[in-house]
C-alpha positions in Angstrom: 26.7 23.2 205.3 28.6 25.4 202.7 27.8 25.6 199.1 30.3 23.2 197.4 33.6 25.0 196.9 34.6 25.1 193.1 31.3 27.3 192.7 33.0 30.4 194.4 36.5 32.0 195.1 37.6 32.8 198.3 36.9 36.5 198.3 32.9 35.5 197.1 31.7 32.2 199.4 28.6 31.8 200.7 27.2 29.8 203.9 24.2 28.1 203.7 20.9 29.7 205.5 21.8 27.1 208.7 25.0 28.6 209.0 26.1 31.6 211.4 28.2 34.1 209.3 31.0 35.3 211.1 32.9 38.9 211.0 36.0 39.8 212.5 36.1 43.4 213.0 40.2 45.0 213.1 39.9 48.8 214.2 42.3 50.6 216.5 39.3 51.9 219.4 35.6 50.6 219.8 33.3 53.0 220.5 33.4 52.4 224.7 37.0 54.0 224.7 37.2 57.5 225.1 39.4 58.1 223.4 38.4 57.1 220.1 37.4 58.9 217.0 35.5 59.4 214.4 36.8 56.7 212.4 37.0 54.2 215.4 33.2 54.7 215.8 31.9 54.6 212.1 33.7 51.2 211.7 31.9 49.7 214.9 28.8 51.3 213.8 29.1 49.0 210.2 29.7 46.0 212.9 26.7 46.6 214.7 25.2 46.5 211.4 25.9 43.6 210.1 25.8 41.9 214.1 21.8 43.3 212.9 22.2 41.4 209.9 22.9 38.2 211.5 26.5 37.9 212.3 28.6 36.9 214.8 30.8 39.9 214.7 34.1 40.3 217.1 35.9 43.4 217.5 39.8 43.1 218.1 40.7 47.0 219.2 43.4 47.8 222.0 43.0 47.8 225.6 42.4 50.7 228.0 43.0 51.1 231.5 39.4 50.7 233.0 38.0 48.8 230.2 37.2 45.0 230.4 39.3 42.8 228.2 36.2 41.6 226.9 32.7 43.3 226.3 29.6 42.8 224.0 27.7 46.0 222.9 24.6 45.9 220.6 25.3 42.1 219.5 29.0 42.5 219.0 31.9 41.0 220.6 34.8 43.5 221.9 38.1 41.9 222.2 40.5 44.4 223.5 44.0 42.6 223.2 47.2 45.0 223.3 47.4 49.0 224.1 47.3 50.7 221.0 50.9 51.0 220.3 50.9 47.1 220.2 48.1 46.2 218.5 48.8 46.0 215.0 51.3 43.8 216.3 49.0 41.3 218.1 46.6 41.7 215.3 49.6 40.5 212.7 50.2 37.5 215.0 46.3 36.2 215.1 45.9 36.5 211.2 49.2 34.6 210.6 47.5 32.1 213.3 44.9 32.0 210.6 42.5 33.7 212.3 40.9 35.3 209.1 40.6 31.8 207.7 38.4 31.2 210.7 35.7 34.0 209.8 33.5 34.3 206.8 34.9 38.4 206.5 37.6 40.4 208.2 36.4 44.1 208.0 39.5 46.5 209.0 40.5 49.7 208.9 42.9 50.2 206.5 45.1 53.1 207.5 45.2 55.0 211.5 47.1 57.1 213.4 49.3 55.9 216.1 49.4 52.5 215.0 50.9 50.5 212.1 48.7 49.4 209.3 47.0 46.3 209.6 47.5 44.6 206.2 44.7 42.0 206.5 45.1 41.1 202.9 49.0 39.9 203.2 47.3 37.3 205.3 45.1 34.3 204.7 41.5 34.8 204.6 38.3 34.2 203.0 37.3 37.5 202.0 39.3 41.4 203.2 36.3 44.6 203.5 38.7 47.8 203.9 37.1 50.6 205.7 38.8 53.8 203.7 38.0 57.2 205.1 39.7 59.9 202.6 42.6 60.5 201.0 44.9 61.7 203.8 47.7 63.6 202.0 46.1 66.7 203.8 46.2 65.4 207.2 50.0 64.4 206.9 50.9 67.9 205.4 49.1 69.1 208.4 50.2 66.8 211.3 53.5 65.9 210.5 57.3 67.4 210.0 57.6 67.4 206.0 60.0 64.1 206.4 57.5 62.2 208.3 54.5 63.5 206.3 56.4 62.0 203.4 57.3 58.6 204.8 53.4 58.6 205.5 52.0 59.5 202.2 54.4 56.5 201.1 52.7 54.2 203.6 49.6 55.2 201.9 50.3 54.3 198.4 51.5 51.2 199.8 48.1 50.3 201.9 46.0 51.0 198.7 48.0 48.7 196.4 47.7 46.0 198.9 43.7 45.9 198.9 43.8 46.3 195.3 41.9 43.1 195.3 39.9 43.6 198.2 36.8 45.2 198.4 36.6 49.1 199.9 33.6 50.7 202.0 34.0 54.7 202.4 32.0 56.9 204.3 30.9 59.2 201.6 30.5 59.1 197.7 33.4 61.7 197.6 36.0 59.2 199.0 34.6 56.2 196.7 35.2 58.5 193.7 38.5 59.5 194.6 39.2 55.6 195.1 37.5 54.9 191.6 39.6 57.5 190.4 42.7 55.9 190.8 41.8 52.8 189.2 39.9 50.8 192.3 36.5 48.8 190.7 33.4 51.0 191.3 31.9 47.6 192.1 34.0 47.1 194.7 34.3 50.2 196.4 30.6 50.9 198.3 29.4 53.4 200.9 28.4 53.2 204.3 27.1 55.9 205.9 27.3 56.2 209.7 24.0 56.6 212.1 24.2 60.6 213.4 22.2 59.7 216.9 22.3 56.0 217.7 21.5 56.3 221.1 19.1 59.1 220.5 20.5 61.9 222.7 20.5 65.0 220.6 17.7 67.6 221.9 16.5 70.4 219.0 13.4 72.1 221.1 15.1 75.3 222.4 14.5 78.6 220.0 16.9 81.2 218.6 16.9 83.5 221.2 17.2 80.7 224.3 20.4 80.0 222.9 23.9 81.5 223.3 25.7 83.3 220.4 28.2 80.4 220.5 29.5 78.8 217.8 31.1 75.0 218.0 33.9 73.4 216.6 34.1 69.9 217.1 37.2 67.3 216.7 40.0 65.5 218.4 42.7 67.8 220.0 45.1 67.7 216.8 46.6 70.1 214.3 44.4 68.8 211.4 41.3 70.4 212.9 42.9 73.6 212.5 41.2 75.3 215.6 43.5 78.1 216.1 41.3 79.1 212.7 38.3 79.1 214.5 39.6 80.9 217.3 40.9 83.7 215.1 37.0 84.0 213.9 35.7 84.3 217.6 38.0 87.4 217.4 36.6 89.1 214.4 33.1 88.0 215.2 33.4 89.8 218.6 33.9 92.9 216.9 30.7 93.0 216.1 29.2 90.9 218.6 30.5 91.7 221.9 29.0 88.2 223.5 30.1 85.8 221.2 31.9 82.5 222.5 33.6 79.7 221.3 33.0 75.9 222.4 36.2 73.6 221.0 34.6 69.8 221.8 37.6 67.6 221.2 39.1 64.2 223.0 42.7 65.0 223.7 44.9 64.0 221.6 48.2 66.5 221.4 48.7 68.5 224.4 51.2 70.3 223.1 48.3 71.7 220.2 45.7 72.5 223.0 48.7 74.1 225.1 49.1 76.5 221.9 45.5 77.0 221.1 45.1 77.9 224.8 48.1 80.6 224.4 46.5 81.4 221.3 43.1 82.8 222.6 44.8 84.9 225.2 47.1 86.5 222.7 43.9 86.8 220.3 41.9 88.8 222.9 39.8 86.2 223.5 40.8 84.2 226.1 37.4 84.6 228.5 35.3 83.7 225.5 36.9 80.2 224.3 35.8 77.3 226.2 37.4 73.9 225.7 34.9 70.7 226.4 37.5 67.7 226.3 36.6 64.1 226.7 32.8 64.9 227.5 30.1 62.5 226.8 27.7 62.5 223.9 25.4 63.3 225.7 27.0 66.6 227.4 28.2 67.4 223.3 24.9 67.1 222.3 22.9 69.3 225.3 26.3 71.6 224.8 25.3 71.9 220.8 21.1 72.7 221.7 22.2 75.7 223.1 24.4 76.9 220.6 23.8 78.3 217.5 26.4 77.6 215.1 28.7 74.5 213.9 31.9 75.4 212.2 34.5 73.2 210.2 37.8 74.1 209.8 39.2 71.1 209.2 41.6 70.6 206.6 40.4 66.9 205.4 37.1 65.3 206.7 36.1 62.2 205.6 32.3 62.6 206.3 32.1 65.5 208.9 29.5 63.1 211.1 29.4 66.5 213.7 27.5 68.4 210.5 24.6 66.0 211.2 25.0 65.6 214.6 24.5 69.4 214.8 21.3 69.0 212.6 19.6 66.9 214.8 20.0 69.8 217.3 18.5 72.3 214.5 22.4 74.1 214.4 23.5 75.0 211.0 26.8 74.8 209.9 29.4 77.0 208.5 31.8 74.7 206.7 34.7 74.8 204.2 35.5 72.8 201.4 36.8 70.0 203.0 33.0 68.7 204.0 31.8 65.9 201.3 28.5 66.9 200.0 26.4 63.8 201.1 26.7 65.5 205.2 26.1 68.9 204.2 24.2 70.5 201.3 24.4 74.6 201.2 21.3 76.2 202.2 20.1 73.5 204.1 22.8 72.3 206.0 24.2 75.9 206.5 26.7 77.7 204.5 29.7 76.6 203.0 32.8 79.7 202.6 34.0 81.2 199.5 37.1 81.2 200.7 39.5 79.2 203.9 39.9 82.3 206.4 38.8 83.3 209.5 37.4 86.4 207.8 35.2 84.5 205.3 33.9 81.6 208.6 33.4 85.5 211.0 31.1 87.2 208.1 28.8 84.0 208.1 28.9 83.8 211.5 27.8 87.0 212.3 25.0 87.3 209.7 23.4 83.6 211.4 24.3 85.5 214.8 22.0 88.7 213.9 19.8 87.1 211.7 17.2 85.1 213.3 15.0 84.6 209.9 17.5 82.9 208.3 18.9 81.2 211.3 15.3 79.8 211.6 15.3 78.4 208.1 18.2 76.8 207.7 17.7 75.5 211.3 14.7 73.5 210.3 16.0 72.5 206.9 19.4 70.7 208.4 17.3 68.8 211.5 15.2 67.7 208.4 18.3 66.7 206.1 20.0 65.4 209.8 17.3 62.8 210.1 18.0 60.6 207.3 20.7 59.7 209.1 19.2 58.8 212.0 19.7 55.1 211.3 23.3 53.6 209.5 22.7 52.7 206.2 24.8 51.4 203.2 24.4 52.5 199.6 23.2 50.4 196.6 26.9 49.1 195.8 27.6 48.4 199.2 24.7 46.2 199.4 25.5 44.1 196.0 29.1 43.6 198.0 27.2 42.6 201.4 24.9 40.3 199.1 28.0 39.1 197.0 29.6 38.1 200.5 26.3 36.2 202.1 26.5 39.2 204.5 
């Protein structure tokens, strides 16, 4: 039975201990789809969580071709209802069905590419968790003509004043503070961070000289991963290391992109030396990643950079810019972070972790060490008060 209903709002009811909580999950891929990202994932990881916690959680993500329309993975439910392109649309139709009246908490992610936002909050419901990543003014700028990258920096404003009222999760304190600093409650806004290894695939036993001089750079095929940059380094790290390769590990996304990065290494010199992984399986990224040496980010916005700790579970340090939040990657344990955005600053780090075993060692053990406390998905203190505030 529920507690009597003038002792809470709508956003803040609580069921009694005989009741099941229920959580419906809006995100555009769940993790089964190949084609998801990083952002797909981490929201079904908090899913699974709170399926761990007790709730009868359901997913409601678009459909793939070889998929099931239904599916349940580690306690959760997996609706796919509508290909992608559709899906907010389908999604728009169940909540205005009152379908968020009918859970206890709708958990959505608030802003995605390829799809139209899905608003939750214009609807009726008990209580609205957004899942934000990061401010995404970069990735527009980035991935988008300036016309369209300033129709989507409007539909951006326009998705944070509608969950004004809601309450936020991010995957890093970096994105909560920029939230906080644009007047969202820090109450309100809580942190989840994501589980690096949660089926435990990643291997870390082979030593420095077993493995290649590669160094990987890992994202979905798209202009915001800026891998042409980490091509250019392969060139200048050649020139002092004649045996140097490049892994890109992406899901493709923009064949047009990988059609120029592909032109790009040839024109670079360095065609025989780039290799592109696409749509492999964790567990060919992660064998792929123990025998390499190097991770590097050249992103130009990264909410959480999840592939920093995936690497560490491998014992591969990262060389990073400054688009990496903190909590994923601490300097001289995680790797090394570059004074400045160019392929020349990324190639001198490079090299020196290429020639220089001792310090390769050291920082290798320190980032598996910082790596594994994220073995397991965890929320931070305020997320918990929300969770606790929401009989989550």
């Amino acid at each position: 039975m529920r507690e009597a209903k003038g002792s809470a709002d709508r956003e803040t009811h609580r069921l009694d201990e005989f009741s099941t909580r229920r959580v419906l999950v809006l995100v555009a891929k769940d993790i089964d789809n190949p084609s998801r990202a990083g952002g797909d994932r981490h929201v079904c990881l908090l899913a699974e969580f709170l399926a761990r916690r007790g709730a009868a959680v359901t997913i409601l993500c678009s459909s793939r071709k070889g998929l099931p329309k239904i599916s349940r993975r580690n306690g959760t439910r997996i609706q796919r209802i509508a290909p992608l392109r559709a899906l907010s649309l389908s999604i728009w139709a169940r909540l205005a069905g009152g379908a968020g009246l009918r859970a206890d908490l709708v958990v959505e992610d608030m802003i995605g590419a390829a799809r139209a936002p899905f608003l939750a909050p214009l609807f009726p419901s008990r209580a609205v968790l957004g899942f934000w990543f990061q401010d995404n003014t970069g990735f527009f700028r980035t991935h988008y003509p300036v016309p369209v990258a300033a129709l989507a920096g409007t539909v951006q404003r326009l998705v944070l004043a509608t969950h004004v009222g809601t309450f936020i999760v991010c995957p890093s304190r970096a994105s909560r503070d920029w939230l906080v600093s644009r007047g969202f409650p820090a109450e309100r806004v809580g942190v989840f961070y994501p589980s690096a290894d949660p089926d435990n695939l990643s291997q870390s036993s082979l030593e420095f000289s077993e493995r290649a001089n590669r160094f990987v750079s890992i994202g979905n095929i798209r202009r915001v991963k800026r891998f042409q940059e980490a091509i250019a380094t392969l060139r200048l790290v050649r020139a002092r290391i004649p045996d140097a390769e490049l892994a890109i590990v992406g899901r493709r996304e923009d064949d047009g992109y990988l059609a120029e990065l592909r032109r790009f290494a040839i024109q670079e010199g360095v065609g025989d030396a780039v290799v592109f992984e696409l749509d492999i399986s964790d567990e060919q990224k992660y064998r792929l990643l123990a025998n390499s040496k190097v991770l590097s980010i050249h992103s130009a916005v990264e909410g959480f950079a999840l592939t920093v700790t995936e690497a560490g579970l491998c014992g591969v340090p990262a060389v990073v810019n400054s688009s990496v939040p903190p909590e994923a990657f601490l300097p001289g344990e995680s790797g090394i972070r570059t004074q400045t955005d160019t392929a020349e600053a990324f190639a001198e780090e490079i090299s020196r972790l290429f020639l220089d075993e001792g310090r390769w060692r050291e920082l290798s053990r320190r980032t598996q060490e910082l790596s594994r406390t994220f073995k397991e998905a965890r929320p931070d203190e305020v997320l918990s008060s929300i969770l606790d505030r929401l009989g989550m």
